[in-house]
C-alpha positions, -999 to 999 in steps of 0.1 A, spaced: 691 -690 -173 699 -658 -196 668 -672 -215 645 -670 -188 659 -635 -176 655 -620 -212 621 -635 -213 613 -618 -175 627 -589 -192 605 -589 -218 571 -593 -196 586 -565 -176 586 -542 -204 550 -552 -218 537 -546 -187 551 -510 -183 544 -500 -217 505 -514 -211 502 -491 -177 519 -461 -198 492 -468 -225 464 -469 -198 472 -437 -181 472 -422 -213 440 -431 -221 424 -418 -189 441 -388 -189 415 -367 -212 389 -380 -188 409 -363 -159 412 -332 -176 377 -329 -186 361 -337 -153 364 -305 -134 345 -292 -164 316 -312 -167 311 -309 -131 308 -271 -133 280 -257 -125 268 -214 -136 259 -195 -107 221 -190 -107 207 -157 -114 195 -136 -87 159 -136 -76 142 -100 -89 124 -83 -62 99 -55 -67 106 -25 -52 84 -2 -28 58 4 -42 57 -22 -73 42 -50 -78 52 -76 -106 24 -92 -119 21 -132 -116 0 -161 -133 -33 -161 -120 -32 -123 -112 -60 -101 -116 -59 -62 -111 -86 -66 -87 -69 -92 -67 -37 -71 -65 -56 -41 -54 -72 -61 -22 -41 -79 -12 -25 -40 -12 -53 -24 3 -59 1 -29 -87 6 -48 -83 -10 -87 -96 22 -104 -65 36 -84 -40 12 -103 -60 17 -138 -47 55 -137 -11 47 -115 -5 24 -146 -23 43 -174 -43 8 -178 -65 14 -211 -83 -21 -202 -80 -33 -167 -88 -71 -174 -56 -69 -198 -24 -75 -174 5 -97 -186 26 -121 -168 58 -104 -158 44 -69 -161 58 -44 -131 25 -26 -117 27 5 -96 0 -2 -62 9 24 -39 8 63 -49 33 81 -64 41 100 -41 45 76 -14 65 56 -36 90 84 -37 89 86 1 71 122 5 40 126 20 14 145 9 5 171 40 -23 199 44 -12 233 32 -15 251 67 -17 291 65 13 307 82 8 332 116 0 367 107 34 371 124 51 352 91 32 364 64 51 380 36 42 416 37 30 433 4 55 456 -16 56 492 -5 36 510 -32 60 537 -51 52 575 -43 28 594 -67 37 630 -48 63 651 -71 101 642 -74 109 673 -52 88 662 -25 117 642 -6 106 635 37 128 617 60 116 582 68 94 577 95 62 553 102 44 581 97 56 596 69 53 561 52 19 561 64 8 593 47 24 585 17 6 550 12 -33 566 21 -50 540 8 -47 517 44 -25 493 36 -10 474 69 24 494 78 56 475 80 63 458 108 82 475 136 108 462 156 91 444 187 91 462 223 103 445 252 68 459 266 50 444 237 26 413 248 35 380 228 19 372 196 -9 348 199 -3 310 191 -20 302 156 -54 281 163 -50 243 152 -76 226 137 -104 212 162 -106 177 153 -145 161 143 -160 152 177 -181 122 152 -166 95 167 -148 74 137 -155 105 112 -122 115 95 -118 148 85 -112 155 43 -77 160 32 -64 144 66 -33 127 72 -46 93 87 -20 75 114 -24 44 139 -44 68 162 -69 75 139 -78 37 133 -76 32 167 -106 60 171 -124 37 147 -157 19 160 -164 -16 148 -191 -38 149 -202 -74 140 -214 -78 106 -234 -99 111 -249 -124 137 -244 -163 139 -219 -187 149 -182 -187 142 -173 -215 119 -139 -205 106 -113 -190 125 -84 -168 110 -59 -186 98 -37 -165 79 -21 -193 59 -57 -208 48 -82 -186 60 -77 -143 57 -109 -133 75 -136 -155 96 -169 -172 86 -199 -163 102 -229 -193 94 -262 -177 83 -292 -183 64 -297 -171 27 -311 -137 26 -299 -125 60 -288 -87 62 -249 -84 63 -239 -46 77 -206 -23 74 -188 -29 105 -176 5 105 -181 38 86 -166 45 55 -169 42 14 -178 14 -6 -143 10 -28 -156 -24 -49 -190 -42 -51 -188 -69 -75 -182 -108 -82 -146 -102 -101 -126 -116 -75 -124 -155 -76 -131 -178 -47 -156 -149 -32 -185 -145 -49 -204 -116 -46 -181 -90 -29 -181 -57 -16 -146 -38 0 -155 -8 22 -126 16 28 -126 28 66 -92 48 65 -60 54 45 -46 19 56 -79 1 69 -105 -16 47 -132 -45 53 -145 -74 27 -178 -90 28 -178 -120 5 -202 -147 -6 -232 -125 -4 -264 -135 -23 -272 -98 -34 -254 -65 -31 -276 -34 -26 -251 -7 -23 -227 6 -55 -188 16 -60 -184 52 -43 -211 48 -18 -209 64 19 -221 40 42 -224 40 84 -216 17 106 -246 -6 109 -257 1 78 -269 -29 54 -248 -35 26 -260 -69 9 -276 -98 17 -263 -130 32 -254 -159 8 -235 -188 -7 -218 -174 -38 -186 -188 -50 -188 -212 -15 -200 -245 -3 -224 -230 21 -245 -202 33 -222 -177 51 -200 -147 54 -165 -141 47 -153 -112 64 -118 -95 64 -99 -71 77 -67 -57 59 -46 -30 73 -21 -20 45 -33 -47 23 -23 -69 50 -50 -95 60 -56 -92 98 -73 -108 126 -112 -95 126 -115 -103 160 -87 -76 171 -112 -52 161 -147 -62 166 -162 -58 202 -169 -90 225 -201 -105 223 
């Protein structure tokens, strides 16, 4: 019996010794878990700030300046760009103006009241050094002779108030916008649009697939501005619409007329509304028609918002 209790003793023991052994094998595995399981924080997504623009693949200065409603020579001198068709992946581009970008807007110098105009300096007296008179207006006047307006005197209760300064009378052209003006929702509201051309509708805006509507045509049909303004681009350098021309109708609206066959106005051009700008075609599409788009701060926009029922 003592035998067979050694011998239980023994297997026991063996046993103990192999779970001690086990556990110490698995123990670096237990330590180096937590590790492999760890995971660096990923880095925060850049945004570009107002204002900038980081340029992606694919990019072209010319699409950049339509999606942002700017004209491209505009970002060739923003960006001191000595070869336009030379942008880089990654490169930070500034699309708005400077100034904006800094948050101050430019505003027409207006010409203060006569009221607030900084009088001239009183000339100094020529007559002798002896010559000294008690001040007085007209003292002051005599001594001046040479009719320079007299200071201004302290206002009378009597007096009739000052005159309010005239304000600019706005242009009674409707759509016209006058130079050098500060250009707000009002003024694109004053805009008149029309259709660019005529035919059926046979893409709606979509602004996920489709920026702008397709009008259905026949090759060679005249496409017009649908409003007044300036030709900013006429060219084929944008991909996927042909031969294109952008017409600039205020500070933040602008038009696109795409897949023309033939162009027959130039970069800087004024045009009216109504006015034919090119000719209808299939360029860079699977069909004879017009693309046309309507971006307010870059923004594409519903066409139809604007254009008159018909």
């Amino acid at each position: 019996m003592k035998r067979i209790s050694h011998i239980s003793l023994l297997i026991i023991a063996l046993g103990l010794l192999s779970a001690c052994t086990s556990s110490q094998r698995r123990a670096p595995v237990v330590e180096r878990s937590p590790h492999t399981r760890t995971i660096p924080p990923a880095a925060p997504e850049a945004k570009d700030e107002r204002g900038f623009y980081t340029v992606k693949k694919g990019d072209t200065l010319l699409r950049i300046a339509l999606d942002y409603g700017q004209n491209y020579r505009d970002l060739v001198t923003w960006n001191n760009l000595s070869n336009p068709n030379d942008i880089k992946v990654d490169q930070v581009l500034r699309v708005a103006p400077p100034e904006q970008v800094a948050g101050v807007q430019t505003m027409p110098v207006l010409t203060p009241p006569p009221s607030e105009k900084v009088q001239p300096p009183i000339p100094k007296k020529t007559s002798p050094k002896g010559e000294k008179r008690p001040y007085s207006d007209a003292a002051l006047a005599d001594l001046r002779g040479d009719g320079a307006p007299k200071e201004p005197r302290a206002a009378d209760k009597n007096d009739a108030p000052d005159a309010p300064p005239a304000r600019p009378v706005a242009s009674a052209t409707p759509g016209a916008i006058a130079p050098g003006a500060v250009v707000t929702a009002t003024d694109d509201e004053k805009l008149s649009w029309m259709w660019p051309a005529n035919g059926k509708i046979v893409a709606t805006f979509d602004e996920g697939k489709n920026k702008g509507i397709d009008i259905a045509g026949r090759a060679g049909q005249q496409v017009m501005a649908a409003g007044a303004g300036k030709v900013m681009y006429a060219g084929s350098g944008i991909r996927g619409y042909g031969n294109l021309v952008i017409v600039k109708h205020s500070n933040s609206l602008l038009s696109a007329y795409a897949h023309n066959r033939s162009i027959v106005v130039k970069e800087g051009d004024t045009v009216s509304k109504g006015q034919v700008i090119a000719e209808m075609g299939d360029s860079d599409a699977d069909s004879v028609k017009l693309h046309f788009e309507i971006r307010q701060q870059g923004k594409p926009v519903d066409p139809t918002r604007f254009l008159p029922s018909r």
